[in-house]
C-alpha positions in Angstrom: -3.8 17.5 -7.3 -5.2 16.0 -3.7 -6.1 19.1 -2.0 -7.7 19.1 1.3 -5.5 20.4 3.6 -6.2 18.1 6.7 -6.3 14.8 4.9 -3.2 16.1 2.8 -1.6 16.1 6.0 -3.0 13.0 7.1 -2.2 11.5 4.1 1.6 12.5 3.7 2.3 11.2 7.4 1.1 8.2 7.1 3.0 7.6 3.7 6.2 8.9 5.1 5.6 6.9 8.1 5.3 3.7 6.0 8.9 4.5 4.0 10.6 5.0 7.4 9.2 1.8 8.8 10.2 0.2 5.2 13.3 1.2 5.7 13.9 0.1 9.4 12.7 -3.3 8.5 15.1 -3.7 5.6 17.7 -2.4 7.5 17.5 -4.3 10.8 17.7 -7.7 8.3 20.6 -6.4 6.6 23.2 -6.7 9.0 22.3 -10.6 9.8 21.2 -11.8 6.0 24.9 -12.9 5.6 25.0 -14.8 8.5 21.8 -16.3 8.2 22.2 -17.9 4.7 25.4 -19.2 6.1 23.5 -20.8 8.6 20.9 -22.2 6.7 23.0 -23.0 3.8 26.6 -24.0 5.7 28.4 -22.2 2.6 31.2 -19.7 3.4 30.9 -16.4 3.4 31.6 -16.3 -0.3 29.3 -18.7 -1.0 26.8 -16.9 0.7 27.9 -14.2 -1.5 26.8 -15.7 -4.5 23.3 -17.3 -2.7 22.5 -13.6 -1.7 22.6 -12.5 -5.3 19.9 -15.2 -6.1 17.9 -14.4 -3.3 17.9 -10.7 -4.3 17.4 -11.8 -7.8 14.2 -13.2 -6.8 12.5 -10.0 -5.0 14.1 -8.1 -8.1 12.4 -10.8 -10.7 8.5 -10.4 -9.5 9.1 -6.6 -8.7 10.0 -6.1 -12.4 7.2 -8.6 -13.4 4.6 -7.1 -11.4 5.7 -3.2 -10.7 3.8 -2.0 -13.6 0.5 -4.9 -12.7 0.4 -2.7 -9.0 0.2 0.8 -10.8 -2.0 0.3 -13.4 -4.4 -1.1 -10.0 -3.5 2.1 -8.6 -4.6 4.2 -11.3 -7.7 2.2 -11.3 -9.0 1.6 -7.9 -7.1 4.7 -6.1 -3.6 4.5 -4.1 -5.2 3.3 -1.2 -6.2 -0.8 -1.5 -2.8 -1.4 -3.3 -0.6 1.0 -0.6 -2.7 -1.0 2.3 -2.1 -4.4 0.1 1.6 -3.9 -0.4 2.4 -3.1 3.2 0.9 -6.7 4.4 3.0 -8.4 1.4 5.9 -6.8 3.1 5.0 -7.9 6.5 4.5 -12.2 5.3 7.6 -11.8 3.6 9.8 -10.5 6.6 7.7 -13.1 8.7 8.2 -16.3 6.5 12.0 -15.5 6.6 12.4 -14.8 9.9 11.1 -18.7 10.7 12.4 -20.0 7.2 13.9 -23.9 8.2 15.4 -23.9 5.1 17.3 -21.7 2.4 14.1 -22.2 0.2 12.0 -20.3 2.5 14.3 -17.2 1.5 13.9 -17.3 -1.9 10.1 -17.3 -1.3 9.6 -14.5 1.2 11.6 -12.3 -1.4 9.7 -13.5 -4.2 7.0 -12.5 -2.5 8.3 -9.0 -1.7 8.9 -8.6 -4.7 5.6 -9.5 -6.2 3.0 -7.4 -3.3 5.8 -5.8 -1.2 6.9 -2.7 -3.2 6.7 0.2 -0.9 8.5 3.1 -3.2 5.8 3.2 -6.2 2.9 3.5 -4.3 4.6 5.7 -1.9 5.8 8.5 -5.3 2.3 7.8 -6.8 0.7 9.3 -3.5 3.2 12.1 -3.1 2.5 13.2 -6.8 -1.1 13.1 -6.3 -0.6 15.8 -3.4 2.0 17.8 -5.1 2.0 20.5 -7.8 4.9 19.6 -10.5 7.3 21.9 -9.5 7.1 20.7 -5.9 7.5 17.0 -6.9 11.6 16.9 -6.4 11.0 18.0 -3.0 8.1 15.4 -2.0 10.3 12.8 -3.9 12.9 14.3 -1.5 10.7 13.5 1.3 10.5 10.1 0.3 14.4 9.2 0.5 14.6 11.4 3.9 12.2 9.2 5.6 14.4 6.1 4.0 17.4 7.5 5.1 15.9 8.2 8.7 14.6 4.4 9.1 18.1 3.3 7.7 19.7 5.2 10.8 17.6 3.4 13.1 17.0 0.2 11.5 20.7 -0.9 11.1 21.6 -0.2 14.6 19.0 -2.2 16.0 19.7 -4.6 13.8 23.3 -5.2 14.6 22.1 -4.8 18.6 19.8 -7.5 18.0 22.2 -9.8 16.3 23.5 -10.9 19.5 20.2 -12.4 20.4 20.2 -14.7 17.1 19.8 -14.1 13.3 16.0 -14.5 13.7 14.4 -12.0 16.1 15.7 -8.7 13.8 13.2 -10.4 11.0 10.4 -11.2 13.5 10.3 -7.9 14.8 10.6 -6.1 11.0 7.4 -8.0 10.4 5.8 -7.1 13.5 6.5 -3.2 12.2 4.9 -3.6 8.7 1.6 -5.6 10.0 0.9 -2.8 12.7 1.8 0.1 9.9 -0.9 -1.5 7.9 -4.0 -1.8 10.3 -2.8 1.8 11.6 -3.0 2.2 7.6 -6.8 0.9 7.2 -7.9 3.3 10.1 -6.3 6.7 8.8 -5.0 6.6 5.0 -7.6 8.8 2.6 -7.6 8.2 -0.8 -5.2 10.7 -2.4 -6.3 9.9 -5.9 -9.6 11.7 -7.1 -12.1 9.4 -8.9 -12.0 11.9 -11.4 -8.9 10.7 -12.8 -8.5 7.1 -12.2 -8.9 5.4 -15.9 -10.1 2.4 -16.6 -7.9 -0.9 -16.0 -5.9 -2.4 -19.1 -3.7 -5.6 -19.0 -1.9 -5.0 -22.1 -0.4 -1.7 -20.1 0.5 -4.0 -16.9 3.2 -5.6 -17.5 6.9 -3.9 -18.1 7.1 -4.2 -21.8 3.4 -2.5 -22.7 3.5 -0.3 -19.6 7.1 1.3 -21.3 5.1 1.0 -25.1 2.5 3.2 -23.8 4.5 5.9 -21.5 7.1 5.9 -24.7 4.7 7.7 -26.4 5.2 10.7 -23.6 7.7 13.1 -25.7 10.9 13.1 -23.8 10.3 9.8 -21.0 12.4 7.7 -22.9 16.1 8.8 -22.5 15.2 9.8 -18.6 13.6 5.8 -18.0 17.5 4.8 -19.2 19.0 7.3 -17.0 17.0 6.1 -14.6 17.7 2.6 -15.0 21.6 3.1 -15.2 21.6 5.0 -12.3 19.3 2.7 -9.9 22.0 -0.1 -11.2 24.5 1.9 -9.8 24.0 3.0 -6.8 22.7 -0.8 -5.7 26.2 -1.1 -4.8 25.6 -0.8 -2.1 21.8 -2.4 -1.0 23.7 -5.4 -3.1 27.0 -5.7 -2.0 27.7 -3.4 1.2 26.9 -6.6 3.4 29.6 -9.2 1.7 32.1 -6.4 0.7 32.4 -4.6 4.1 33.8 -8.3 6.3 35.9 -9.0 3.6 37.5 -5.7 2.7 37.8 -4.4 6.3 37.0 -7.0 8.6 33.8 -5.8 9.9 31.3 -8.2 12.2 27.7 -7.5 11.4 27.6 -4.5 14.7 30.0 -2.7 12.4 28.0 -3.6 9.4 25.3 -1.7 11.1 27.1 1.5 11.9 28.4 1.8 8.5 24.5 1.4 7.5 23.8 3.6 10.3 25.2 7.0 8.9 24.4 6.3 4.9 20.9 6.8 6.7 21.9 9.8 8.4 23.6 11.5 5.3 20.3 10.2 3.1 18.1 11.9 6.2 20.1 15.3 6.0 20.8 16.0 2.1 17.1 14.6 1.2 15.1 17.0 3.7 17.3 19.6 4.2 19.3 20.2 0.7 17.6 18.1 -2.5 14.3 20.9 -2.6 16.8 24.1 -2.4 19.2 22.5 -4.7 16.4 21.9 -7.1 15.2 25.8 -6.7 18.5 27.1 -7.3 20.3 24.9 -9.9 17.0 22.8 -11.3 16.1 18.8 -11.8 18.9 18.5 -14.2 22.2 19.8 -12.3 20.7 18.7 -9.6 21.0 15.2 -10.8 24.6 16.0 -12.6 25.9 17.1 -8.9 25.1 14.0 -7.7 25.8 11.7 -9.9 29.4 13.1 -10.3 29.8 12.9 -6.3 28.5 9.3 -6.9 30.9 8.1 -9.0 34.1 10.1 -7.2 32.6 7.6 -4.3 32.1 4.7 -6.0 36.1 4.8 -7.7 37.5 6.2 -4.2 35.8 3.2 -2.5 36.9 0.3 -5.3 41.1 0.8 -4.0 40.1 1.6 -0.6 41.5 -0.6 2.5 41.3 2.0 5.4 37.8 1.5 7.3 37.6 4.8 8.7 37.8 6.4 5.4 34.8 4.4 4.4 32.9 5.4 7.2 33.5 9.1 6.1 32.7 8.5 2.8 29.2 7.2 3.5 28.6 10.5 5.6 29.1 11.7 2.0 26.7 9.6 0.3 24.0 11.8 0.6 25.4 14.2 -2.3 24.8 11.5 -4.5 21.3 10.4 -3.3 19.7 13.8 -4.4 20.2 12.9 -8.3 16.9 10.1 -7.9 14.3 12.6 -6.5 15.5 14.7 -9.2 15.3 12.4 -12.0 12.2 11.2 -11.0 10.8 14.4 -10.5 12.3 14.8 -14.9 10.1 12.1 -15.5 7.0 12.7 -13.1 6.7 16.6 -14.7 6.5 14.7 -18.0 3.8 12.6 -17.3 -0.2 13.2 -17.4 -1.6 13.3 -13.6 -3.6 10.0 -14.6 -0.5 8.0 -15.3 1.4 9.0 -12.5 1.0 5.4 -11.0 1.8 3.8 -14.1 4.8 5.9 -14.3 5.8 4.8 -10.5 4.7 1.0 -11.2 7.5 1.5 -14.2 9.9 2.9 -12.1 9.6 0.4 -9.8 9.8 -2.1 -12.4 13.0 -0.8 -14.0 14.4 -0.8 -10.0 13.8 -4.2 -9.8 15.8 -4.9 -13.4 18.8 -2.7 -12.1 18.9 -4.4 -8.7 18.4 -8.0 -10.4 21.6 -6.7 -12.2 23.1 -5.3 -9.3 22.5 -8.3 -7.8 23.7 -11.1 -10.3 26.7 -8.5 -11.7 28.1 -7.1 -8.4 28.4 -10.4 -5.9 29.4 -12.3 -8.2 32.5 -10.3 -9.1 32.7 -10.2 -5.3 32.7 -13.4 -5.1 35.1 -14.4 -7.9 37.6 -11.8 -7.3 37.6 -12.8 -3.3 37.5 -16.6 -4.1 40.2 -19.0 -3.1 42.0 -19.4 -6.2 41.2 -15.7 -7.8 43.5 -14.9 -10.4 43.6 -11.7 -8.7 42.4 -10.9 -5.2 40.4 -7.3 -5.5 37.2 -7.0 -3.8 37.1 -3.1 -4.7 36.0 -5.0 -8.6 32.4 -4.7 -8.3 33.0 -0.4 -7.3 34.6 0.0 -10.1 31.7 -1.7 -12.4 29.4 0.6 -10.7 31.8 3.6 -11.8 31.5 2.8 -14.9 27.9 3.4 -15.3 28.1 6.2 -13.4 30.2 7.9 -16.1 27.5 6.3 -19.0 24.1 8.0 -17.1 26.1 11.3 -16.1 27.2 11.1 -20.1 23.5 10.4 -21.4 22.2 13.0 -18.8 23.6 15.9 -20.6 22.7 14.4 -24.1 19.1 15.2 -22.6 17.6 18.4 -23.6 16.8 21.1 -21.1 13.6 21.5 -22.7 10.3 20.4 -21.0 7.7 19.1 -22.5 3.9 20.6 -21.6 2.2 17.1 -20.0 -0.8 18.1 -20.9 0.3 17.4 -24.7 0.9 14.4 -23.9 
């Protein structure tokens, strides 16, 4: 565990500081993405539907290729080059499509997110490295506050600066990242002693030998599923929030933004506040179960739902069911040996990428069948209730798992 007190500090500021600027970025573009593929692409909004999947499936594509590639050089060379390395990915992607002159240019600044962008596995690599195992639910928690505190920002501005053009909110989320990262170079320590990085193997980076080799950790498996079948889940909303709010309710992209606005504020408030005394008082487990089950009374509410108001409340609510990932990662994170923590994050990441490649290609394009002209039923609520339905499958293989926790020093 990363120790020293002042560059602990040092360290966890600037990490937190890098989600929350993460997370304004992404969130100042979400508002306008809608309205820029339209006006790249001249497709209706439920066309645009269906481009936005692709796009997303493009970021989710090299993520999952490359996730495990970008924590196996983390375990290697030390958190610091690859945190530093993703942050200025993040930045040329955010910058090539905020002055994309064609639809193409999309699909390649998300391709390249997806590939040297990733923010989260770095960011849970570090915060493991300067936390003690039963402490990592909480740091994980600290993770998603600092999300959920860009997300309140970064929507608002974004739905502000939509009335200057669907360019400037992507310029300026690219101006954020490249001054996060040369503030980066001058005051990020290396959290990860050299003591425990391990030599660099390319049959471990890449998604199918990095799960071979962490399968043999007694216990990872079944959590990596939950953990997948939740991520697909809950990108509901990251997928489809954008596409299903305008056509269910009405919504211009300012409204868009608000909606955004307070899923950030109820991510902020349960993730720093609640998720590490939950975890003290009812454990990783039920802390996941309460979630989850608030997450899919959400998700099935929100599928018949026409009243906007009520959908507004019910993303103050959302923050019950963001405390079940710090929680499940933490499962998987206490299972793990200290020098395969970034492996384990790189996976993670990886398996994110699958469920929000699936989120992507599954969700909007029920969206955008069931909204079509010509549906055989008109019912944008469909893709909610697809995301219901795995909620009920992880909550169900969630309790199959054993209370039991393995020693990962047996590992």
């Amino acid at each position: 565990m990363f120790t020293d007190p002042v560059l602990q500090k040092r360290a966890q500021r600037f990490v937190l500081l890098t989600v929350f600027i993460y997370a304004v970025g992404f969130g100042i573009i979400t508002p306008v993405l809608p309205e820029l593929i339209q006006e790249l692409s001249g497709a209706s909004l439920s066309e645009a539907t269906r481009l936005g999947a692709w796009i997303g499936a493009a970021y989710a594509i090299f993520q999952f290729l490359l996730g495990p590639l970008m924590g196996n050089l983390g375990d290697r060379f030390g958190r610091r080059p690859v945190f530093l390395f993703s942050l200025f990915g993040f930045g040329v992607d955010f910058l090539l499509m905020g002055l994309a002159p064609s639809i193409i240019w999309l699909f390649i600044g998300r391709s390249i997110a997806g590939g040297l962008g990733a923010i989260f596995g770095p960011a849970n690599a570090a915060m493991a490295d300067m936390s003690r195992a039963e402490d990592r639910a909480a740091s994980f928690g600290k993770v998603g506050a600092a999300f959920g505190l860009g997300f309140i920002l970064g929507p608002a501005l974004g739905g502000l600066l939509a009335d200057y053009g669907t360019r400037l909110p992507f310029i300026l989320a690219a101006a954020l990242a490249f001054a996060n990262g040369i503030y980066g170079y001058f005051v990020f320590p290396e959290t990860m002693p050299k003591e425990r990085q391990r030599p660099f193997q390319w049959r471990r980076a890449n998604p199918l030998g990095a799960l071979a080799n962490l399968a043999k950790i007694k216990g990872i498996l079944p959590i990596a599923l939950i953990y997948f079948l939740w991520v697909w889940a809950t990108n509901i909303y990251p997928a489809t929030w954008t596409f299903f709010a305008p056509i269910q309710f009405g919504w211009d992209s300012k409204m868009v933004g608000i909606s955004l606005t307070l899923v950030g504020v109820s991510l902020l408030l349960f993730q720093s506040l609640v998720i590490g005394r939950a975890v003290k008082r009812f454990g990783e487990r039920n802390t996941a179960i309460i979630g989850m089950a608030f997450g899919l009374a959400s998700f099935t509410i929100t599928a018949f739902l026409t009243n906007g108001a009520i959908a507004l409340l019910l993303n103050v609510l959302n923050g019950f069911s963001g405390m079940a990932m710090p929680a499940i990662n933490a499962m998987m994170s206490r299972r793990t040996p200290p020098s395969q923590q970034g492996e384990l994050q790189g996976l993670n990441g990886s398996m994110s990428a699958l469920a929000f490649l699936m989120a992507q290609l599954v969700y909007n394009n029920i969206l955008a069948t069931f909204t079509a002209d010509g549906a055989p039923v008109y019912f944008p609520g469909a893709p909610f209730l697809v995301a219901a339905g795995l909620s009920v499958a992880t909550l169900l293989a969630l309790l199959l798992v054993s209370k039991r926790e393995p020693d990962p020093e047996q590992n």
